[in-house]
N, C-alpha and C positions, 0 to 999 in steps of 0.2 A: 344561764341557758342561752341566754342572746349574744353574749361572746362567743359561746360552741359554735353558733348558727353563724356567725358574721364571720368565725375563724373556716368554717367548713365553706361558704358562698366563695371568701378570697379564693382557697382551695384549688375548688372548681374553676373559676376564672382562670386560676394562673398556668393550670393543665391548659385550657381550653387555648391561652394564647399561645402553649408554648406547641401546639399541635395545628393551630393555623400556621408559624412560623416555620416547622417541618416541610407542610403543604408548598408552602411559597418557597422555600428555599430550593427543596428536592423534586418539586412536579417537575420540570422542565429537564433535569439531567440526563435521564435516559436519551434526549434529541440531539445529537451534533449535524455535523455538513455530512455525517455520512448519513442521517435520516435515523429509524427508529433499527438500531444497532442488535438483533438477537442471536449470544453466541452460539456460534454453528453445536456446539456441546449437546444444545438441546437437541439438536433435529438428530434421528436415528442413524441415517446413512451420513455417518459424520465419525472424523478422525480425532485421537484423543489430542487432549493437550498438551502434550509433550513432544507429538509429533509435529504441530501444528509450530509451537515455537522452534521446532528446526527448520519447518519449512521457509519459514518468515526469516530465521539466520540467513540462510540458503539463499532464497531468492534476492531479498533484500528489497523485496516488493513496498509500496507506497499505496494507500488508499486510495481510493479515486473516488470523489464526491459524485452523487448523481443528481441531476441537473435538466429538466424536462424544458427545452425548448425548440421553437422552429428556425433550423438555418437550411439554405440553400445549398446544394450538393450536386456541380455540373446545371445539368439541366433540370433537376428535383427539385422539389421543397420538403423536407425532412421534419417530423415532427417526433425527436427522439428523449423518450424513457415517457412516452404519452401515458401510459398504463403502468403504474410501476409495483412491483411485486410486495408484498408483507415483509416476508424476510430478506434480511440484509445482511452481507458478507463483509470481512475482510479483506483481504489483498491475497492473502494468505489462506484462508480458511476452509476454500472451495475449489472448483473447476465449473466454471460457466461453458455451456450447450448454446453454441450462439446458432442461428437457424433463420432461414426467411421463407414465404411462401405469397400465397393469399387467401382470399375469406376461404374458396373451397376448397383449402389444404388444411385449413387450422384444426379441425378435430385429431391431426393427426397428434397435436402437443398432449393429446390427453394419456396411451401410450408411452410415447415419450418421458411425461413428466412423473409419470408411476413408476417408470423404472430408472429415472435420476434421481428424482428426489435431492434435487439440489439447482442451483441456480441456472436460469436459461433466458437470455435475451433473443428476442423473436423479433424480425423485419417483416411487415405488411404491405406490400404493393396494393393499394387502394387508388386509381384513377377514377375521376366523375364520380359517378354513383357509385361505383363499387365501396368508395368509403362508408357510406354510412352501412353498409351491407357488412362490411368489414370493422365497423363499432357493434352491432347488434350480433356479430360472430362471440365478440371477444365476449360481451357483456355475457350472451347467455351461458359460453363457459366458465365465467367468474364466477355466476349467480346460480346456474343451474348444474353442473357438474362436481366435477373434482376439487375439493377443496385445494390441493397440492396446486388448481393454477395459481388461485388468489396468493399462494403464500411464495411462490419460485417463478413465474412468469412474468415477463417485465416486456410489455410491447411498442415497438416504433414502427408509426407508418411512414411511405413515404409516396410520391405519386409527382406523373408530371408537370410542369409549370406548365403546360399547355391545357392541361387535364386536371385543374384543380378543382376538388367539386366547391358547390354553393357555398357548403358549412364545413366547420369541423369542430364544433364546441358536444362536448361530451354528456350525455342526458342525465340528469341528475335522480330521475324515477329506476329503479332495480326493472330488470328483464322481466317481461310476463313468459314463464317458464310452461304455462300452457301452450304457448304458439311451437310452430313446427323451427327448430333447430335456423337460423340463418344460409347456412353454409352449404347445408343442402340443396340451394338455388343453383339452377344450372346454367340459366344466362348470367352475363358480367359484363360488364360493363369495357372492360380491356377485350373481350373477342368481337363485342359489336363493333369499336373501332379499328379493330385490327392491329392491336398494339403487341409489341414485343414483350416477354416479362426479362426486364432487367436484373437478372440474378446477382451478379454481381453486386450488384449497388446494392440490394439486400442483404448478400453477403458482407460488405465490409462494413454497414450500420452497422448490426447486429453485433457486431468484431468488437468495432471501437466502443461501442456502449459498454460491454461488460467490464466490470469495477474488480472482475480476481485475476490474478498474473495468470494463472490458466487458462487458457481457453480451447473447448472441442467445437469446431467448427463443423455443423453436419446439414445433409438436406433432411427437410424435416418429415423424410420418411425413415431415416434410420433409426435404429433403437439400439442403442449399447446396451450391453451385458448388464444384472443388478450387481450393486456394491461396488461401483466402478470407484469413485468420490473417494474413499479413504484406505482402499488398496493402492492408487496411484499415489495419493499423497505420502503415503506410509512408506514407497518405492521413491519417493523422493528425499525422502529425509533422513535412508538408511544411508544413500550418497555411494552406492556401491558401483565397484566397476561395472561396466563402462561407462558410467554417468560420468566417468574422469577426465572424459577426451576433452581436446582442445576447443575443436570445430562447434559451431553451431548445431542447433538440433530438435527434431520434432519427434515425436511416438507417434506412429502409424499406427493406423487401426486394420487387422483383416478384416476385409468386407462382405457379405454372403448373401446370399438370397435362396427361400425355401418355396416349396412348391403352395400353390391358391390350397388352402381350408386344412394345414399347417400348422400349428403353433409355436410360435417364435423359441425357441432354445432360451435357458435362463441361465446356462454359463457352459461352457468349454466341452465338459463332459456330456452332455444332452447335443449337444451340437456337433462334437464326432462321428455320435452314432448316426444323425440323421445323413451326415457325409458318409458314412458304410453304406445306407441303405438310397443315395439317390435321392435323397425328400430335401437334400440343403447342395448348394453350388457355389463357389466365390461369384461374388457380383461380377455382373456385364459377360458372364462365361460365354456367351453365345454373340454378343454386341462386337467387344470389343476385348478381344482374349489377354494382352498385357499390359491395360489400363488396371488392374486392381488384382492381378495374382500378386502376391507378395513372394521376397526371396525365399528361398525355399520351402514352401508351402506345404509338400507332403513331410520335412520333417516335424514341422511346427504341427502339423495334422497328429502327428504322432505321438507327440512330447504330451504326456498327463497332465491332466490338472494340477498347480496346487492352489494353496490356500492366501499364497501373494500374488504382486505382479513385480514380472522382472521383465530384462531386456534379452528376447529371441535372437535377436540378429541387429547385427548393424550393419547398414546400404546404405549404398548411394544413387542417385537416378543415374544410372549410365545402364549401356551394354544393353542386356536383354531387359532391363525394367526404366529402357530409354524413353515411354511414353505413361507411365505409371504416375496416376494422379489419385494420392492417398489422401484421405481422411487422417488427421492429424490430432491431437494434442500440440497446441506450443502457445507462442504468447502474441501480445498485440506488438510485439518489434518483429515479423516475419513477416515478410511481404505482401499485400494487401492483393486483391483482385481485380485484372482491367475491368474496369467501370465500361467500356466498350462492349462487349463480350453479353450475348447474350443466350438465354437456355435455347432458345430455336435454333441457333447459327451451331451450336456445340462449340467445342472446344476449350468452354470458360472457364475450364481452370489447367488447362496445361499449360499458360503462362505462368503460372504462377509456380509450379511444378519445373519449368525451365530455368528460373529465377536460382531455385532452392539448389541446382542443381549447380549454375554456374558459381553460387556462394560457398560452394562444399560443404551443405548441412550432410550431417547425421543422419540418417532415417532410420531409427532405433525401434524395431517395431516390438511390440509387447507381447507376452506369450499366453497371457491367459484373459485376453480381451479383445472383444469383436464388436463388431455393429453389425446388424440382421436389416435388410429393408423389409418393407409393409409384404406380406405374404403375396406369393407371384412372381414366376422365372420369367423376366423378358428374354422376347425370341427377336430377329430379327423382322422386319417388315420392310415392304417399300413406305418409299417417301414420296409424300405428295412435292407437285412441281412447284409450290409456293415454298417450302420447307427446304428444297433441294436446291433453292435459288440462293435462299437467305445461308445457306452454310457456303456456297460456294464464295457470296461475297465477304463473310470471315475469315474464311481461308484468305482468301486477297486481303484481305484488311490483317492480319496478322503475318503473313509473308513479307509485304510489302512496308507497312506502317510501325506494327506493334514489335518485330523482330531485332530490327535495325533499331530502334527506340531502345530496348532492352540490351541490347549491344554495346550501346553508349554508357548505356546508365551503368551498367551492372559488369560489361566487358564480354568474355566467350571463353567456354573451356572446351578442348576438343570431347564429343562425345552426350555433348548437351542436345536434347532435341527439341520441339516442341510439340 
């Protein structure tokens, strides 16, 4: 009986070590340089795996490790992957929504992140105060809203080296989700000084951080269409004409805008009708009439749904969509944006649009996919003489500076404008 007991105690023991030895050997595998690795499989709006390994043939993309520190950028100090998401991609496996704003822009991700459902790297302009105003934005939508930020939002501040607040160490206590929303605050810190918001340099954070060869660069009032993420990759991996061309190349998105108390279109078909009845417009219709009509518009208006995406049309910026600054799909090897350039002056991205144009991309626009902005048809208005001052002097500053810059760098093709 005491050999049973001494043979069954070994037993026990040698389970016991061989289940610590699991612990220690396998706790740690799931963590590499890429962070805590969850394939995209799991999450809904996600493409199978068979598609996923063409795409990876295809691109022949490379991971990119994510790396949260502060480096200087011009005249900024950049504090990039400050906030970083749950889930984590491959090279391959996604399309990242890159987007910048500030604290009273950021409810707009909530929107946004409901109808990606997939990776989005977000740029925060936080000068002085506005940082911390711009920690207790993010906090209360990690802690008090949408689960989907915590798991696809990944946030980098940036702000000026003149303007750098007191602190920037992250609060270690969860949000009191009784208090009233952050962002909702209507003073800022950037209008008491009278400071520019620098879009660009938002925009190109945001760019460079995202870790998927994909990337949709948008202001963070746009809202793409749902099921974007594995329709497009699915359209990439069939590899169909005319993905065959030589030339460089981006997927434009049509851009629209629907009338105030609205409800945004959830694909192609709801969004025609609302274009029969006047309730939807292509964006800037009223602003800026061949900034964002796409080629042939009323065919593409026309063309039915289906159930993929493919290529409408393939453009070029010339001719009549000689000033056409489209929202894109493409990658982080496409031309970045003048860091000069800001949203008050306008014009901050038709450089980059002039760029595209003298390189002879592609502009392959897609036929069954849009971005809607935040409900509300802008009209024209006057401009105050502060507003009217600061565009005239980007016009000078890209006539005279940026023009000739891009001339050298990149050359001139007849028909390119800016």
């Amino acid at each position: 009986m005491i050999v049973i007991k001494k043979r069954f105690i070994i037993v026990v023991i040698y389970f016991a070590i061989l289940v610590m030895l699991y612990l220690v050997m396998f706790s740690g595998r799931s963590k590499s340089d890429f962070g805590d690795h969850k394939p995209t499989k799991l999450v809904e709006n996600s493409p199978d795996l068979g598609t996923l390994a063409k795409v990876k043939k295809i691109t022949k993309c490379l991971d990119k490790p994510i790396v949260s520190q502060t480096v200087q950028k011009g005249k900024f100090f950049v504090l990039s992957n400050y906030v970083v998401a749950s889930n984590r991609f491959k090279c391959h496996e996604s399309i990242t929504v890159t987007t910048q704003g500030d604290f009273t822009f950021i409810e707009n991700l909530l929107p946004l992140v409901e109808r990606w459902e997939g990776p989005i790297s977000v740029a925060l302009y936080a000068p002085g105060t506005d940082f911390q105003r711009t920690l207790d934005s993010i906090r209360y939508l990690r802690d008090c809203t949408n689960k989907l930020i915590r798991k696809f939002v990944t946030f980098h501040i940036f702000f000026d080296m003149d303007h750098t607040p007191e602190t920037v160490s992250w609060p270690v206590e969860a949000f009191d989700c009784e208090q009233n929303p952050p962002f909702r605050e209507i003073s800022t810190y950037k209008n008491e000084k009278g400071l520019v918001y620098p879009i660009n340099v938002g925009r190109n954070v945001a760019r460079e951080m995202a870790t998927t060869h994909f990337v949709l660069a948008l202001d963070i009032e746009l809202l793409p269409n749902p099921g974007f993420i594995p329709k497009f990759l699915d359209m990439i991996a069939r590899d169909e004409p005319p993905l065959d061309r030589p030339y460089p190349r981006v997927f434009p998105l049509p851009v629209f805008e629907v009338k105030s108390g609205e409800k945004i279109p959830e694909n192609k078909t709801q969004l025609r009708e609302m274009l029969d009845k006047n309730l939807a417009v292509y964006f800037h219709k009223e602003i800026c009439y061949s900034c964002h009509k796409i080629p042939k518009f009323e065919k593409w208006k026309q063309l039915n749904e289906s159930q993929n995406f493919g290529v409408f049309r393939v453009a070029k910026r010339i001719h009549e969509h000689k000033h056409w600054e489209p929202f894109y799909v493409g990658t982080n090897l496409e031309p970045l944006y003048d860091e000069r350039l800001s949203w008050e002056g306008k014009r901050n991205k038709m450089t980059n649009g002039f760029i595209l144009c003298v390189l002879d991309y592609d502009l392959m626009v897609l036929d069954n996919a849009f971005l809607v902005h935040s409900p509300g048809i802008k009209e024209k208005s006057g401009k105050t003489r502060k507003k009217s001052k600061l565009v005239k002097e980007t016009d000078r500053l890209i006539e005279e500076r940026i023009l000739p810059e891009m001339k050298i760098l990149y050359g001139f093709k007849e028909g390119c404008v800016v």
